[in-house]
Each structure stands twice: as structure tokens, then as C-alpha cells.
N, C-alpha and C positions, 0 to 999 in steps of 0.2 A: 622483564624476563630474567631481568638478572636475581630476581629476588628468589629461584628455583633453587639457586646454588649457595642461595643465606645459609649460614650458620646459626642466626639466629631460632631458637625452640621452638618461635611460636610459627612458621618459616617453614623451616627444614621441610624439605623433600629429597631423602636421600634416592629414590631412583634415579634421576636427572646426574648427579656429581655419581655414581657405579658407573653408568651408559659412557659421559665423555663429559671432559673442563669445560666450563667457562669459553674459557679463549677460542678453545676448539670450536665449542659451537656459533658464537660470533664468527668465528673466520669462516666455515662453513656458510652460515647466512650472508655474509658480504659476496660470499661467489657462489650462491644457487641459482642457479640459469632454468629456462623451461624451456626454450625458447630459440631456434637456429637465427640469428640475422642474418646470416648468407641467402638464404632460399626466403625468408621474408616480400612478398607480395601486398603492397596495400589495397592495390587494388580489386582482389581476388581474395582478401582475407574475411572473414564472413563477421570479426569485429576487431579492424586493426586499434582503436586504443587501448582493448584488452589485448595485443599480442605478445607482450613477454612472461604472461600467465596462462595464455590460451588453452594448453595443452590440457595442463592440470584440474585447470575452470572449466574445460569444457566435458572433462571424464567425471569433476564431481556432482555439476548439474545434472546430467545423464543419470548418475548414477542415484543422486537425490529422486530424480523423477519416477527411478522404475521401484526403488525401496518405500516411498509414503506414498500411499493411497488415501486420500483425505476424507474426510467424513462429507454430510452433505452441506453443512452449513461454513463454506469459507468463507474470509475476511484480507480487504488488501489494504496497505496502509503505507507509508511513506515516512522513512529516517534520514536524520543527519548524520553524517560521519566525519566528525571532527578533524580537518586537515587544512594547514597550511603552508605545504612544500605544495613544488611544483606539478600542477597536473593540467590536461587536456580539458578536463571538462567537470573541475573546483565551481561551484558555486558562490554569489554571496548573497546572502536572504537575508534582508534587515528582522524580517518580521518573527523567524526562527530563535529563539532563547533555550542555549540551556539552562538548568532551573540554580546551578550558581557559577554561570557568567554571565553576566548584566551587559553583555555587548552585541553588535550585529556577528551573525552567525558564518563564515566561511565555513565549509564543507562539501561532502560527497553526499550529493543527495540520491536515497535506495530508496526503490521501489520494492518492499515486502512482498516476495513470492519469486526472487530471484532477477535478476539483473537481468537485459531483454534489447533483441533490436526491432527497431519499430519499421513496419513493412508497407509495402504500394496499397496493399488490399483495402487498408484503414487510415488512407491519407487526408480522407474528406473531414474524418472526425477530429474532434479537441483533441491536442495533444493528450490531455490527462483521457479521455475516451479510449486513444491508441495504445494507453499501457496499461488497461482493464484488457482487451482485446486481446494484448497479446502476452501479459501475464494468466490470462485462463484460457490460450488457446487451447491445452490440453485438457481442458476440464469441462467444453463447452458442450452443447448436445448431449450430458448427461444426466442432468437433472438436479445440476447441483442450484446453489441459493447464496450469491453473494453480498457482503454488507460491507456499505461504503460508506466514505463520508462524503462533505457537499464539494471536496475540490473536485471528485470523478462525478459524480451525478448527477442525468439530465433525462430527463424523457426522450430523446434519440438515444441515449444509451440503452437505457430500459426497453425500449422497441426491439433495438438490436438485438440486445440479449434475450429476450422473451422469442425471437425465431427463430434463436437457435437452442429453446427448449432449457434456458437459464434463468431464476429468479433473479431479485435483486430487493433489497431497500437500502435505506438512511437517510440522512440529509442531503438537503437539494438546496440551493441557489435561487431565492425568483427569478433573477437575470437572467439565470440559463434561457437557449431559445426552446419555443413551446411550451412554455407555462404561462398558463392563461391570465391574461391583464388582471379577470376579475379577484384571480389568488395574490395577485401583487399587490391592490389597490385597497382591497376591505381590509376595514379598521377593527381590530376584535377587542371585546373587554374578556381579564382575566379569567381565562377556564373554559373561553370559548373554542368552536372548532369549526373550520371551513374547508371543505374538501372537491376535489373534482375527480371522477371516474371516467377514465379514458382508455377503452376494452378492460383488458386487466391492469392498468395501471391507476396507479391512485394519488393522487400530490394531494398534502394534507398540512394547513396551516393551524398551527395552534400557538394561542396567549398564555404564557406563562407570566414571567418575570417578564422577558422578550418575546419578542414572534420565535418559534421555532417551524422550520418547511421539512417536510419530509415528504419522500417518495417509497413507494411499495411495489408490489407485483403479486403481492402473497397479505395483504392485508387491504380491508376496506377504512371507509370514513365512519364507520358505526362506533358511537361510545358505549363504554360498562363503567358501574361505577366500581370504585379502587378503596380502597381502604388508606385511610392515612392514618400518620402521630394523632392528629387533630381532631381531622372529621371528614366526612366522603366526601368526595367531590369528581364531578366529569369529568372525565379525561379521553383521549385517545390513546386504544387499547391492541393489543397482539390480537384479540380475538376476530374473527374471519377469514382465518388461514384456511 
């Protein structure tokens, strides 16, 4: 932040040094409050380890929610936020890399589409299930179509969302529960494709390099052929929407 009040050419932003110093605004940021701790409640606060931001985080979610209206095809997806001061609920993920730190990852781990508390209604599901649920509570029953990857994705998810009038696809997990033995167990040679239609949903394994699994709601197991660099070849296609 300190680089707003550079001198330097290439730098310079003289609005920031008109408005107020350096100093000032550091002193300013060391004592910005949002937050009463006298009347603080933990047990009645609706998310006490956000409560010294509450106020503000909670006017500008609101306020995100009622200004974007999203198109129909969203997407949810999960970041890291690099931190290691002290917090409530720091992560550490070996398996997380940023692309130049070569070490296991500490951070805040975000769920893209807004930060979220997870409710009774959707206790039975995976955790990763509970934060699809209630990062599109507002979106559900309209006829939107989300794409996921295989950490959230599961044929009870897909069911769920499908009654309440929501598509879904992307990768799936075989582990996940209710994927059928026989998609777990067959062995495919490259370019092949194995599928199982289950009402409108559709889990669909294909040989590439690797097995890839994928789940639908808005595509079937039908191949078209594709156009490559090389030469055609079957594949599993978008077509059957």
C-alpha cells in the first residue's frame, strides 16, 4: 500500500498523497473499528468469527447480491488466501501449491461466490455438498446450471439440485456414494466411453491419457465426432442439451 504514495514515475498516483499522508493513513488503518465489543454476543451473533468486520461484510454481501444478477450458466470454485498470522479457522493443505512457492500451503481457504454459514437444513450432506447448497441458496429454483468440479460432485448432489429445478455438470469422483460399481470397475482402452443414465442424470467415464468421470444433468453418453490437429476421433460431446 505504501507504493500509492511512491515518488517514483512509474508508481506515482498523485490522488492518494492530495486526499491525505502516508502516516495518516496508516494511523487511520491501525484504529478502524467496525465493530462495538461492549454489546458483542457470541452466541446470538449470526457469524461470531467474522464479528469485527460484520457490519461492513454484511452491507456489502447484501449489497453484491441485489446489484449482479448472473447469467444462467454459473460456476463455484475454491481459493487460497495466503496467511500466516493468527486466525480461527487458518488452514494447512499440503496438497495446495502456489505456482512459485514450492511448499505446503497455510491459508484462508474461500469458497467463490461469497463466504457462507452452513445450516441444519443440509446436515446430512458432505460438507463440500453444504457449500454448493448454500452458496446458491439464492439462485436455486430458477433454472440456473452450475459447473463444478469432482471435490463438490456427486449423484445426491445432482438429485438434490435437479428438485429444486437446477442443472449441474463436471467431474465426479467414482468413490463418491451412488456411482455404480460397473463405472468404477471397467477397464477402457483410449477414446473409449462408458456411461450410465440415471433419470436425467448421466455419469460418464472416458479414456484419455487417464480415466476422466464426469457428471451431467443437461448432457447424455451419445458421442459426435470432433475435429483434431491430427485426425477425428470419438469423443464425449456437449451435444444432447
Amino acid at each position: 500500500m505504501k507504493q500509492y504514495w511512491s515518488k517514483n514515475p512509474l508508481l506515482l498516483t498523485p490522488f492518494f498523497a492530495k486526499c491525505l499522508s502516508n502516516k495518516r493513513f496508516e494511523a487511520v488503518m491501525s484504529n478502524l473499528h467496525f465493530a462495538d465489543n461492549e454489546t458483542f454476543d457470541a452466541e446470538h451473533h449470526p457469524n461470531p468469527k467474522l464479528n469485527k468486520i460484520w457490519p461492513i461484510y454484511d452491507k456489502l454481501v447484501n449489497t453484491f447480491r441485489v446489484t449482479v444478477t448472473p447469467e444462467k450458466h454459473v460456476a463455484i470454485d475454491e481459493s487460497i488466501l495466503l496467511y500466516k498470522g493468527r486466525l480461527g479457522w487458518i488452514q494447512y493443505i499440503p496438497l495446495k501449491r502456489h505456482q512459485n512457492i514450492y511448499a505446503a500451503m497455510y491459508g484462508i481457504l474461500l469458497f467463490i461466490r461469497g463466504n457462507i454459514n452452513l445450516e441444519q437444513e443440509y446436515v446430512d450432506l458432505l460438507v463440500s455438498s453444504q457449500v454448493v447448497m448454500m452458496l446458491f441458496r439464492d439462485l436455486l429454483s430458477q433454472g440456473y446450471c452450475i459447473t463444478m468440479d469432482n471435490f463438490y460432485n456427486s449423484p445426491q448432489l445432482a438429485d438434490l439440485l435437479l428438485s429444486k429445478q437446477t442443472d449441474v455438470y463436471g467431474t465426479v469422483k467414482l468413490t463418491r456414494k451412488e456411482v455404480p460399481r460397473e463405472l468404477k470397475d471397467k477397464k477402457l482402452k483410449k477414446g473409449e466411453v462408458f456411461g450410465f443414465q440415471i433419470g436425467k442424470v448421466s455419469l460418464i467415464k472416458w479414456k484419455d491419457k487417464k480415466d476422466i468421470s464426469l457428471i451431467s444433468t443437461v448432457h447424455t453418453n451419445k458421442c459426435v465426432e470432433v475435429e483434431t490437429r491430427r485426425e477425428k476421433n470419438q469423443t464425449k460431446s456437449g451435444c444432447g442439451l
